[in-house]
BALOBA-1460 file (C-alpha; in Angstrom, 3 decimals):
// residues 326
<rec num="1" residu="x" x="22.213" y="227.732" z="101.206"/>
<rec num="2" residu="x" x="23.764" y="227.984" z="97.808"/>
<rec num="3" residu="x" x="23.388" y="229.375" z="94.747"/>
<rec num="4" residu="x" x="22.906" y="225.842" z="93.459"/>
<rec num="5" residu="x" x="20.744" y="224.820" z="95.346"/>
<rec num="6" residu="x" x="18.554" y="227.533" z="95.676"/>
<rec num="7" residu="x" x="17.823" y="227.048" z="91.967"/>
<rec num="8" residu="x" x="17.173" y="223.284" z="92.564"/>
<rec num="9" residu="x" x="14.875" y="223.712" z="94.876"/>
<rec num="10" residu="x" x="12.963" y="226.563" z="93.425"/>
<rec num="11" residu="x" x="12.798" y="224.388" z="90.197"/>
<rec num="12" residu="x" x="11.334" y="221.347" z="92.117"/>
<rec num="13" residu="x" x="8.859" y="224.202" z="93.200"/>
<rec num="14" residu="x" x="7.738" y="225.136" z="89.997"/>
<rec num="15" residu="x" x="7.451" y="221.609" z="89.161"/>
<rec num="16" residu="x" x="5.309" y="220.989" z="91.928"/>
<rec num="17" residu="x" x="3.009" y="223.435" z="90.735"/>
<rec num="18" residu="x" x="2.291" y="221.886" z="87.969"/>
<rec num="19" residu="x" x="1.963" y="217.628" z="88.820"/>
<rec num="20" residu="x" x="1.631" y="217.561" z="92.926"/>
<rec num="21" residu="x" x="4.355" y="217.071" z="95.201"/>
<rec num="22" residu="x" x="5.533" y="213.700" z="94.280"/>
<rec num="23" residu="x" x="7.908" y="215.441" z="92.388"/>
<rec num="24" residu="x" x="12.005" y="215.101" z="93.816"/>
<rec num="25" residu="x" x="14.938" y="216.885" z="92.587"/>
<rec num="26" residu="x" x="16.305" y="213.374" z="91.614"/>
<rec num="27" residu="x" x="13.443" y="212.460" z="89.337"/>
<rec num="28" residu="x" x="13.513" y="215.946" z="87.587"/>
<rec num="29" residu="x" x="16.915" y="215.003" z="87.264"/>
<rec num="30" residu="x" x="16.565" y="211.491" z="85.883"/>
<rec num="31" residu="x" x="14.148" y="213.023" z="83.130"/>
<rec num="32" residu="x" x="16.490" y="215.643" z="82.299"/>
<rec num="33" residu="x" x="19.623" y="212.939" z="82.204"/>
<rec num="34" residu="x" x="17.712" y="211.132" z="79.594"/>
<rec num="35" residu="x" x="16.892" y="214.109" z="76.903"/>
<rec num="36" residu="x" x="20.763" y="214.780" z="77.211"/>
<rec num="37" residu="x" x="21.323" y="211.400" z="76.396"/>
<rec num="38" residu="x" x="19.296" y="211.849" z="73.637"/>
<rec num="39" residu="x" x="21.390" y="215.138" z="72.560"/>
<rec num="40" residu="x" x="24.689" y="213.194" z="73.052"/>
<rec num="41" residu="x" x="23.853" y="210.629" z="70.908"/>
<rec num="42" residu="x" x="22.660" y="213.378" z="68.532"/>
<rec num="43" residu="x" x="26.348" y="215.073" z="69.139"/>
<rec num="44" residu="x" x="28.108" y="212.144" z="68.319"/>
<rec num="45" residu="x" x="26.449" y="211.626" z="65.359"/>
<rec num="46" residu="x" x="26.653" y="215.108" z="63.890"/>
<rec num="47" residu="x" x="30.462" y="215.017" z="64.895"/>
<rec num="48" residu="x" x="30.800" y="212.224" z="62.186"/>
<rec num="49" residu="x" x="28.944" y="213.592" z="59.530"/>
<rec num="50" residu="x" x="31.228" y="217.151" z="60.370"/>
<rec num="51" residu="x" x="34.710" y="214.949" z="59.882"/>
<rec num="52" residu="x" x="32.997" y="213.571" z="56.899"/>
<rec num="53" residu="x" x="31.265" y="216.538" z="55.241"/>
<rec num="54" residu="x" x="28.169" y="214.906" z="54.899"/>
<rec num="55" residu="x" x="25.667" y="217.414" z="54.398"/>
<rec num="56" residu="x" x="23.627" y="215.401" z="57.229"/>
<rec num="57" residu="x" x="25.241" y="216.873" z="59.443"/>
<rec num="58" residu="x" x="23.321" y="220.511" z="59.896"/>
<rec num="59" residu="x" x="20.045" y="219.114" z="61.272"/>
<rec num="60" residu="x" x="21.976" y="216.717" z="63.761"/>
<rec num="61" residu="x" x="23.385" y="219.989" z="64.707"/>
<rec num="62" residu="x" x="19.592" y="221.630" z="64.632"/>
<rec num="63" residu="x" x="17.617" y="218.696" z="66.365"/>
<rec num="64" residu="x" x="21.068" y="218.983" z="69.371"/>
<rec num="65" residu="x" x="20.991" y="222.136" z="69.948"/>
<rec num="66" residu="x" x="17.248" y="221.807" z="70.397"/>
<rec num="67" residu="x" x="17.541" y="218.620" z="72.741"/>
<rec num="68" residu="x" x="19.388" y="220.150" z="75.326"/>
<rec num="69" residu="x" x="16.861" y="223.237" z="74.963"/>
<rec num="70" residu="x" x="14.260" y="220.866" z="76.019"/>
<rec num="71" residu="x" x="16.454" y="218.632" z="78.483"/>
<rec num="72" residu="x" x="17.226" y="222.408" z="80.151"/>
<rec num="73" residu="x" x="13.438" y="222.947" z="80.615"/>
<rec num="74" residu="x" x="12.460" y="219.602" z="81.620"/>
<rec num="75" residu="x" x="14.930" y="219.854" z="84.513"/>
<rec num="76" residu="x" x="13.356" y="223.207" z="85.520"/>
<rec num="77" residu="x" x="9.717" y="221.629" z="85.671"/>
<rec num="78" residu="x" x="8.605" y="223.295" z="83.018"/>
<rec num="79" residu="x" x="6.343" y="220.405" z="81.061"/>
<rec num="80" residu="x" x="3.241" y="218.886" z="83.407"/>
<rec num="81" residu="x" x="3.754" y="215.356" z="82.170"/>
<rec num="82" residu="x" x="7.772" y="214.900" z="82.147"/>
<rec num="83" residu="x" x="7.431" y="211.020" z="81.846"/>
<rec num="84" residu="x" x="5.764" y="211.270" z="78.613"/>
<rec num="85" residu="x" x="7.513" y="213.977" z="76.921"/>
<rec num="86" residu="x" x="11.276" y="212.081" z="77.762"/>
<rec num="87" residu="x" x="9.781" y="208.889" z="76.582"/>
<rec num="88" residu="x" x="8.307" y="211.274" z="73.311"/>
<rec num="89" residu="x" x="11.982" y="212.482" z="73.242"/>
<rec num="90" residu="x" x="13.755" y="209.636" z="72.822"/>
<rec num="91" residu="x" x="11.305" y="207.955" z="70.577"/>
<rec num="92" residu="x" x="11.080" y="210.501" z="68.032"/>
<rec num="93" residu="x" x="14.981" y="210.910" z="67.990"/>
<rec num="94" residu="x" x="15.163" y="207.357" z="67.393"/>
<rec num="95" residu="x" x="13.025" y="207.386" z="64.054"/>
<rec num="96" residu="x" x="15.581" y="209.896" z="62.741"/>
<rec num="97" residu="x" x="18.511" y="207.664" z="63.823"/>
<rec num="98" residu="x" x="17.446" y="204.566" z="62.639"/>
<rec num="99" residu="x" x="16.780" y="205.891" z="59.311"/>
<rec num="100" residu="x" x="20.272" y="207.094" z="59.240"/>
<rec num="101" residu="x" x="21.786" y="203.603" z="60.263"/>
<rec num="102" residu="x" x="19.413" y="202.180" z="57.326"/>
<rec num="103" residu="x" x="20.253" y="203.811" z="54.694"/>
<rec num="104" residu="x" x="23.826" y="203.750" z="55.398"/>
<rec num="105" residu="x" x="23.653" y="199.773" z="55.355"/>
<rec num="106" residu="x" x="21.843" y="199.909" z="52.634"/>
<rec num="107" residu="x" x="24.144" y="201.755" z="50.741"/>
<rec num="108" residu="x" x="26.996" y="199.496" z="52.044"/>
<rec num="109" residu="x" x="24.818" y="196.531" z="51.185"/>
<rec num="110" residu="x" x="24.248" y="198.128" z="47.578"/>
<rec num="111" residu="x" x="27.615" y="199.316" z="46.870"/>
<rec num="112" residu="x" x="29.150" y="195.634" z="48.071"/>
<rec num="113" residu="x" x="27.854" y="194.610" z="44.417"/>
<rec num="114" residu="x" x="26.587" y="191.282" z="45.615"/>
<rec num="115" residu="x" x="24.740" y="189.548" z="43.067"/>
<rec num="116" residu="x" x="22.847" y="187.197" z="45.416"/>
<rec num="117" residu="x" x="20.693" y="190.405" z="47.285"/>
<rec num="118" residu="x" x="20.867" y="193.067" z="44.172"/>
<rec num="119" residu="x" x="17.284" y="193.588" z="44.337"/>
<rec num="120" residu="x" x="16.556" y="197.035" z="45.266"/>
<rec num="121" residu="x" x="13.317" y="196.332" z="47.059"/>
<rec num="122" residu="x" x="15.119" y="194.138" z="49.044"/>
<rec num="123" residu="x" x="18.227" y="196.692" z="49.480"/>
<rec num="124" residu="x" x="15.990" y="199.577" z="50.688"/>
<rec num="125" residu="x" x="13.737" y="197.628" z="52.401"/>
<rec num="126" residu="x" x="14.246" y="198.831" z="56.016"/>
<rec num="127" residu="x" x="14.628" y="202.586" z="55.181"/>
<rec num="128" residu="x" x="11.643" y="204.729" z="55.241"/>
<rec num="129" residu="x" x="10.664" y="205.981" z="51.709"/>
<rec num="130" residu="x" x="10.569" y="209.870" z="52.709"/>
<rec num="131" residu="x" x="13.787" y="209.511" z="54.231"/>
<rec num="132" residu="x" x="15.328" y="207.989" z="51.318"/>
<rec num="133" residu="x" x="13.988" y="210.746" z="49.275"/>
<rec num="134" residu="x" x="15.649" y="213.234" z="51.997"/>
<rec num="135" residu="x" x="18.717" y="211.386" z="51.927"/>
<rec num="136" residu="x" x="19.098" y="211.015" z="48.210"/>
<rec num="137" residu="x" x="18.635" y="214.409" z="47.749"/>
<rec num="138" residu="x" x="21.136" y="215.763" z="50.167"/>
<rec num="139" residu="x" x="23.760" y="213.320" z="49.044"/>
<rec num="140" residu="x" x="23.733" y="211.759" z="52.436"/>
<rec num="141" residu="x" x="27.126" y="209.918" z="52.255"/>
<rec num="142" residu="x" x="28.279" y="210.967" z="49.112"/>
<rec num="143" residu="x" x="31.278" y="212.611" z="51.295"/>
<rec num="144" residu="x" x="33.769" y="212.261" z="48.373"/>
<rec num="145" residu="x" x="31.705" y="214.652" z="45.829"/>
<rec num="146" residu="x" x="30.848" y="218.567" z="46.199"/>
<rec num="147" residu="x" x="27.408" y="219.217" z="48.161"/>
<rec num="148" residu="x" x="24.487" y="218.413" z="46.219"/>
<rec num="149" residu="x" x="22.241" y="220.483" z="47.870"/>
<rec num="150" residu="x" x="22.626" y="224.279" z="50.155"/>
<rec num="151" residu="x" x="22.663" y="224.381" z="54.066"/>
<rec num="152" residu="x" x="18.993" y="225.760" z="54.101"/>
<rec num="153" residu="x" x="17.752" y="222.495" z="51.770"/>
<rec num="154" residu="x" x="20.051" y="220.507" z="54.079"/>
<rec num="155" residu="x" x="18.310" y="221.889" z="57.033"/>
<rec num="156" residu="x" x="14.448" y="221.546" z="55.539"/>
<rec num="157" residu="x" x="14.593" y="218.579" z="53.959"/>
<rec num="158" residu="x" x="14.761" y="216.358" z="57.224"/>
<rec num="159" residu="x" x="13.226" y="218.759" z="59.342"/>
<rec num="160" residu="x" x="10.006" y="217.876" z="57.108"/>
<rec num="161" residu="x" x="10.782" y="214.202" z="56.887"/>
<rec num="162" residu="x" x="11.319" y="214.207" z="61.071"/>
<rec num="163" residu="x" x="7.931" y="216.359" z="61.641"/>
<rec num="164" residu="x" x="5.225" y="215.666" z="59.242"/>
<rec num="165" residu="x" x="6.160" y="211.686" z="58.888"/>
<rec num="166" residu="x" x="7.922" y="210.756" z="62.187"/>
<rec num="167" residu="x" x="6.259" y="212.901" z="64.603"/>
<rec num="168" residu="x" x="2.967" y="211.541" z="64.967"/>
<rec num="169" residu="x" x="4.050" y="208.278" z="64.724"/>
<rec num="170" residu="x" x="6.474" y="209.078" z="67.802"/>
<rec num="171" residu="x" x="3.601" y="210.735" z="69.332"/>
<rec num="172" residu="x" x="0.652" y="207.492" z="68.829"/>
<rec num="173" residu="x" x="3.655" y="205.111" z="69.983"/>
<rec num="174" residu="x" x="4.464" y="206.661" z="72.720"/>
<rec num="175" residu="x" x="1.242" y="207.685" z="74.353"/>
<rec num="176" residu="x" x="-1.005" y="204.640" z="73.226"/>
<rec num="177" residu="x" x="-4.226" y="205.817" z="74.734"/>
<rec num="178" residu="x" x="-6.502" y="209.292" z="73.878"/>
<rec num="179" residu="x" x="-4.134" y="212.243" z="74.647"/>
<rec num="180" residu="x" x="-4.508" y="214.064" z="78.109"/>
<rec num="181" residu="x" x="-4.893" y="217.717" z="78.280"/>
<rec num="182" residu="x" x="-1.451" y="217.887" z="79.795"/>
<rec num="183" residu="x" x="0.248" y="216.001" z="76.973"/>
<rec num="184" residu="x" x="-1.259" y="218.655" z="74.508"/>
<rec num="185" residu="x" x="0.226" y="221.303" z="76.870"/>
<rec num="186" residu="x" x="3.711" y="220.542" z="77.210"/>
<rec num="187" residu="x" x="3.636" y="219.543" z="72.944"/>
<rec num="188" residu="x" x="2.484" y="223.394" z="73.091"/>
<rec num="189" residu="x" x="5.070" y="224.496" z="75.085"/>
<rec num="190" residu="x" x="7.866" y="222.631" z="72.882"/>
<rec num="191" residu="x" x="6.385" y="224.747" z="69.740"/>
<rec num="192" residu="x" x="7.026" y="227.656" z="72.309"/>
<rec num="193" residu="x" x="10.833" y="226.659" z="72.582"/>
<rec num="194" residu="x" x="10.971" y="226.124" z="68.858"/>
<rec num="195" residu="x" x="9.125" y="229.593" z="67.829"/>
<rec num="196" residu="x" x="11.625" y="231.456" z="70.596"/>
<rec num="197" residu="x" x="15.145" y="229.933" z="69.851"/>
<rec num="198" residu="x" x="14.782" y="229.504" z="66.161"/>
<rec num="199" residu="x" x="16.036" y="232.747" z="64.953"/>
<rec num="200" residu="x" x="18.959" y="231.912" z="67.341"/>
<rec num="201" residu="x" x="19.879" y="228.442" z="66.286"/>
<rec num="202" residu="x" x="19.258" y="229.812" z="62.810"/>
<rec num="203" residu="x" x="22.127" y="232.217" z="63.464"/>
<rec num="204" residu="x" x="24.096" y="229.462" z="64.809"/>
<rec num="205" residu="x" x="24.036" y="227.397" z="61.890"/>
<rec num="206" residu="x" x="24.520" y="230.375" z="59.734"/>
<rec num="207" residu="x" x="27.729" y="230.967" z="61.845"/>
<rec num="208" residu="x" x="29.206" y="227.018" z="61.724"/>
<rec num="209" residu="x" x="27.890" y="226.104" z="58.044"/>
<rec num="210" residu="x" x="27.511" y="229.134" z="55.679"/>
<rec num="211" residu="x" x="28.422" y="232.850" z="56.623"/>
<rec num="212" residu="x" x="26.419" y="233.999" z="53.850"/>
<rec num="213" residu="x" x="23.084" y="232.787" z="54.756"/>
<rec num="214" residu="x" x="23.630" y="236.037" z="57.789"/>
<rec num="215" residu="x" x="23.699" y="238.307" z="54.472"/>
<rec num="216" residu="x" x="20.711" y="236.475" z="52.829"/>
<rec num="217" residu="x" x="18.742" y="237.075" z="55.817"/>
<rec num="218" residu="x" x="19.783" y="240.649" z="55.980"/>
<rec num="219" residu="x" x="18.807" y="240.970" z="51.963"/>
<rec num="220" residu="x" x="15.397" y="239.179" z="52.649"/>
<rec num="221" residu="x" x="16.436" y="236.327" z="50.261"/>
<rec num="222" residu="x" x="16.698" y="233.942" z="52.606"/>
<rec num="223" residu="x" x="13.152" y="232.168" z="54.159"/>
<rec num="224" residu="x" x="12.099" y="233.697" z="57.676"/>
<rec num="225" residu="x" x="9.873" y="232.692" z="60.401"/>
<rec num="226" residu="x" x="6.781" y="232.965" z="58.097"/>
<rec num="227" residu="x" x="8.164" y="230.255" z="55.379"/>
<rec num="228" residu="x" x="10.025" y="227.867" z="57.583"/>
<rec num="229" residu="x" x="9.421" y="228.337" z="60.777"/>
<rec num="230" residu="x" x="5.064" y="228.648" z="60.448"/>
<rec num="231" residu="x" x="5.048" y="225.713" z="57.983"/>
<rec num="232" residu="x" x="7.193" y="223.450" z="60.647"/>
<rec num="233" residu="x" x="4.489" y="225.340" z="63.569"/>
<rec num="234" residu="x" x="1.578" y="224.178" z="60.962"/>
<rec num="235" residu="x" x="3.195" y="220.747" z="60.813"/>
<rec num="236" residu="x" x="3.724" y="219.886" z="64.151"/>
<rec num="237" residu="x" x="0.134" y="220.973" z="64.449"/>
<rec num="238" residu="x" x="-1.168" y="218.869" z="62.108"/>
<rec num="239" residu="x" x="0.927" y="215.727" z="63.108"/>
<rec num="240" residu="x" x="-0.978" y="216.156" z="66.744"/>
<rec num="241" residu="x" x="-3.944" y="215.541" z="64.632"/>
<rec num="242" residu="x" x="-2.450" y="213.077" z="62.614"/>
<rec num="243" residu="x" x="-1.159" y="210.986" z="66.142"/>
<rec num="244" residu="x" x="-4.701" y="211.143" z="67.025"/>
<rec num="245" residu="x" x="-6.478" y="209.803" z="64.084"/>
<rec num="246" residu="x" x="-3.990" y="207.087" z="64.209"/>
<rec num="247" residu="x" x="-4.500" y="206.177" z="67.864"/>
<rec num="248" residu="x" x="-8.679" y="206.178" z="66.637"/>
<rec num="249" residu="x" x="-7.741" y="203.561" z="64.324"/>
<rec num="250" residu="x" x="-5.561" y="201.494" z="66.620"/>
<rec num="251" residu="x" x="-8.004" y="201.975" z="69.690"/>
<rec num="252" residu="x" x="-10.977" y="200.693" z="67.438"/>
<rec num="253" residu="x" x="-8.782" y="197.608" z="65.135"/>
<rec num="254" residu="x" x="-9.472" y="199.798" z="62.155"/>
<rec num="255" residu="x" x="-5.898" y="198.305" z="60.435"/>
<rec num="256" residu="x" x="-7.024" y="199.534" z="56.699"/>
<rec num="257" residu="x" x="-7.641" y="203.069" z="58.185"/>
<rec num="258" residu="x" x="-4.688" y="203.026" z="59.984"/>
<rec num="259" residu="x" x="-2.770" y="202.412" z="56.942"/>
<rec num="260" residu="x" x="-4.720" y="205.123" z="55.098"/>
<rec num="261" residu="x" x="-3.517" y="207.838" z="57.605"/>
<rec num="262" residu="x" x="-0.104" y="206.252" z="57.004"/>
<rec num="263" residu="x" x="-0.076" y="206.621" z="53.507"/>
<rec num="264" residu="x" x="-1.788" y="209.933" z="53.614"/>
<rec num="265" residu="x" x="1.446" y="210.737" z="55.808"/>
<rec num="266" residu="x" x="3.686" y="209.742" z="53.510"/>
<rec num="267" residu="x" x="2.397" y="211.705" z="50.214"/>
<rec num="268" residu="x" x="2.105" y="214.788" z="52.448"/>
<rec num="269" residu="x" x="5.441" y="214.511" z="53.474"/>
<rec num="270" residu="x" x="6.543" y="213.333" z="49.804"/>
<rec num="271" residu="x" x="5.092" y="217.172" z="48.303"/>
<rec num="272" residu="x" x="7.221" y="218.957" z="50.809"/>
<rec num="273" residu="x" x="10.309" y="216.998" z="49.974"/>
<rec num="274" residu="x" x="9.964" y="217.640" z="46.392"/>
<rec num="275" residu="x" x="8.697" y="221.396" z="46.208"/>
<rec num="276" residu="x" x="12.052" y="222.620" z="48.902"/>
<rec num="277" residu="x" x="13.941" y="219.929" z="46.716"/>
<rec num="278" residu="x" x="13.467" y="222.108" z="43.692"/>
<rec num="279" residu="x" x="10.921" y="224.892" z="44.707"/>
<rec num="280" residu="x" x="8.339" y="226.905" z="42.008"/>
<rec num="281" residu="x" x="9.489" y="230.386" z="44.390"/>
<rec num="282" residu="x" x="12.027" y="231.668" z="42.155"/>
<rec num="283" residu="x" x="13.629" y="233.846" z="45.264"/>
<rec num="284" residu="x" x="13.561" y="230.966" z="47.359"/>
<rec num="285" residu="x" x="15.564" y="229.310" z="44.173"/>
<rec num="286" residu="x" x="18.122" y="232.199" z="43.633"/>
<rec num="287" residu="x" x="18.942" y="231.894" z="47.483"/>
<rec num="288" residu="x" x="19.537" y="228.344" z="47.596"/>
<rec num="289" residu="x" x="21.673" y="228.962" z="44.544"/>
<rec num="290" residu="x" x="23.501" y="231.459" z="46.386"/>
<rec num="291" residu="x" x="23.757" y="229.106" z="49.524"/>
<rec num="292" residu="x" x="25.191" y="226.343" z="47.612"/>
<rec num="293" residu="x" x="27.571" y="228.579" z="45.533"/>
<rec num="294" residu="x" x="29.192" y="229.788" z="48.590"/>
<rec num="295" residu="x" x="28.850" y="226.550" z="50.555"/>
<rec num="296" residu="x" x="30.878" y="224.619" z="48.080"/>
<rec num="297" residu="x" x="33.482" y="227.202" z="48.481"/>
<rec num="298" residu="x" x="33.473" y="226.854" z="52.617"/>
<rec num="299" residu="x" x="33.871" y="222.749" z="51.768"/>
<rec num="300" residu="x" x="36.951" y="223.356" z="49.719"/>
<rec num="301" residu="x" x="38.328" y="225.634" z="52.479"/>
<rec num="302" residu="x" x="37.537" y="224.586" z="55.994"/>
<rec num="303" residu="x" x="33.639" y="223.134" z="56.783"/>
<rec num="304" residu="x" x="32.483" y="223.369" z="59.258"/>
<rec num="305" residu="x" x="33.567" y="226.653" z="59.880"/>
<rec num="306" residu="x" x="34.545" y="227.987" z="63.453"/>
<rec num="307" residu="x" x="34.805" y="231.255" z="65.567"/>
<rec num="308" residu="x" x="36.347" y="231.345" z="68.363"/>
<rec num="309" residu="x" x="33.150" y="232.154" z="70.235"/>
<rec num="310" residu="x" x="31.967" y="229.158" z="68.820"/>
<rec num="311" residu="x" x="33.881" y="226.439" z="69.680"/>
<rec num="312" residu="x" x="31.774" y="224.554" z="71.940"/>
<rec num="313" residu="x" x="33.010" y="221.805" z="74.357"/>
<rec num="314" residu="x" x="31.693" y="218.063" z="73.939"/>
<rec num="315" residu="x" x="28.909" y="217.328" z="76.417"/>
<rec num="316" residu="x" x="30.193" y="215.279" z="79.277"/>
<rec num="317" residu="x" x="28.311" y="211.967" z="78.663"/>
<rec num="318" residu="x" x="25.085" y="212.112" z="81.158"/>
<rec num="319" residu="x" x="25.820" y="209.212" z="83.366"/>
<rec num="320" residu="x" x="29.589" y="210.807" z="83.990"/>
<rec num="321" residu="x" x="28.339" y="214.387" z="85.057"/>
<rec num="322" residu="x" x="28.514" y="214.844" z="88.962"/>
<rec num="323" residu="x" x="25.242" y="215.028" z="90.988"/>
<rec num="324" residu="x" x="24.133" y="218.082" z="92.401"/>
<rec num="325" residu="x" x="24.383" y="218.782" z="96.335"/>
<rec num="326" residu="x" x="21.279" y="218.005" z="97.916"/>
């Protein structure tokens, strides 16, 4: 038997182990096939925002690199309810997506100078107020001008946008009914991923967007585990609870609590955007000073930057990549 599929099979084993033996190798493999969809979509996108130097393009790169973490697992039968976590997957990336398309039209659509539609209620309309917050404060677009904001702001800002606001709604849509004690495991075990590769990816977008955030980190200027990474652990926490209260509302009609939650969503998510927009922490200030000094300098250079360790090959698109040996 080979190597190959030695590991197949001992992953369908594992998998078994945790949701009966229904389980194939093909159906761990169509769940796994769809996350890296998900990523290459995600790699497409941050390719574009590279070519343009818009500052969007560090959490593509973040929320990619994390993707195919999870598609990796998935395939290994590591989550107990698969189904639900790929359709999670693809929901929640689409949130983030959309609200890129949308604001991009809308800035089209507001830059075209039509006097007929110059209302900007009507202009913004489609894109969802914390991400237009996110986006106006990174400069999303703005590729002609200097970076408005450091890698580390360009990082947090729609990493809180994606979790605290579009998280539980990903979560209520996709599940619809009271959450089962395996959804709550596997959303446990993706804080496990993110908690164990962060310092990692961290590194890696230290490495491809700003060298000097590896010196911050060694001068304990720039924000650890305990400021980012336990406030997005606290988050993703609290938008469980969140995708709960709102499936409550749903499951009993409740439409004016709903929207309560909602809004209570949105102001929660509107305080984090505006304290890492300009925070009161005056060593979190000096390093995102520091970040953006040296990240302006990197843009007139070469940005991104590469090593050659670095260089990393495009993913094959999923539905190209050959299918294992049975």
């Amino acid at each position: 038997m080979s190597t190959m599929q030695e590991m197949v099979k001992g992953a369908v084993s594992k998998a078994r182990n945790y949701f009966g033996n229904d389980v194939s190798e093909s159906r761990l493999m169509a769940k796994e096939r769809k996350v890296n969809e998900v990523a290459h979509n995600l790699q497409i996108e941050r390719e574009k925002y590279e070519r343009a130097k818009d500052m969007r393009a560090v959490f593509t790169y973040k929320y990619e690199r994390m993707t195919v973490i999870v598609a990796k697992d998935l395939g290994q039968g590591d989550f107990k309810d698969p189904i639900a976590l790929t359709d999670l997957d693809k929901k929640f990336a689409k949130y983030y997506l959309d609200a890129c398309q949308a604001y991009d039209n809308a800035k089209m659509s507001a830059a075209s100078g039509d006097q007929a539609n110059n209302d900007p209620a009507v202009i913004w309309k489609d894109v969802p107020q914390v991400w237009k917050a996110v986006f106006d404060a990174i400069g999303a677009g703005e590729t002609a001008s200097p970076p408005k904001v450091s890698v580390l702001q360009a990082l947090i800002l729609p990493m809180i946008a994606h979790i605290v606001h579009d998280l539980p709604l990903a979560i209520a849509d996709t599940l619809m009914n009271e959450p089962s004690q395996a959804n709550a495991d596997d959303f446990d075990r993706i804080n496990e991923l993110m908690g164990g590769r962060f310092n990692e990816i961290q590194r890696q977008i230290s490495l491809r967007y700003n060298w000097l955030l590896i010196l911050l980190d060694g001068a304990a200027l720039f924000f650890d585990e305990h400021i980012i990474f336990q406030t997005i652990r606290q988050e993703r926490s609290n938008a469980w609870r969140d995708a709960t209260r709102l499936l409550h509302a749903r499951y009993n009609n409740d439409q004016e609590k709903y929207e309560r939650i909602r809004e209570s969503i949105i102001r929660r998510t509107l305080v984090y955007i505006a304290f890492y927009r300009a925070p009161s922490i005056w060593w979190l200030r000096l390093a995102f000073w520091l970040d953006h000094l040296a990240l302006r300098l990197f843009m007139m250079l070469k940005w991104p930057i590469t090593t050659s360790h670095q260089k990393e090959q495009p993913q094959t698109p999923p539905e190209e990549r050959p299918a294992l040996a049975a």
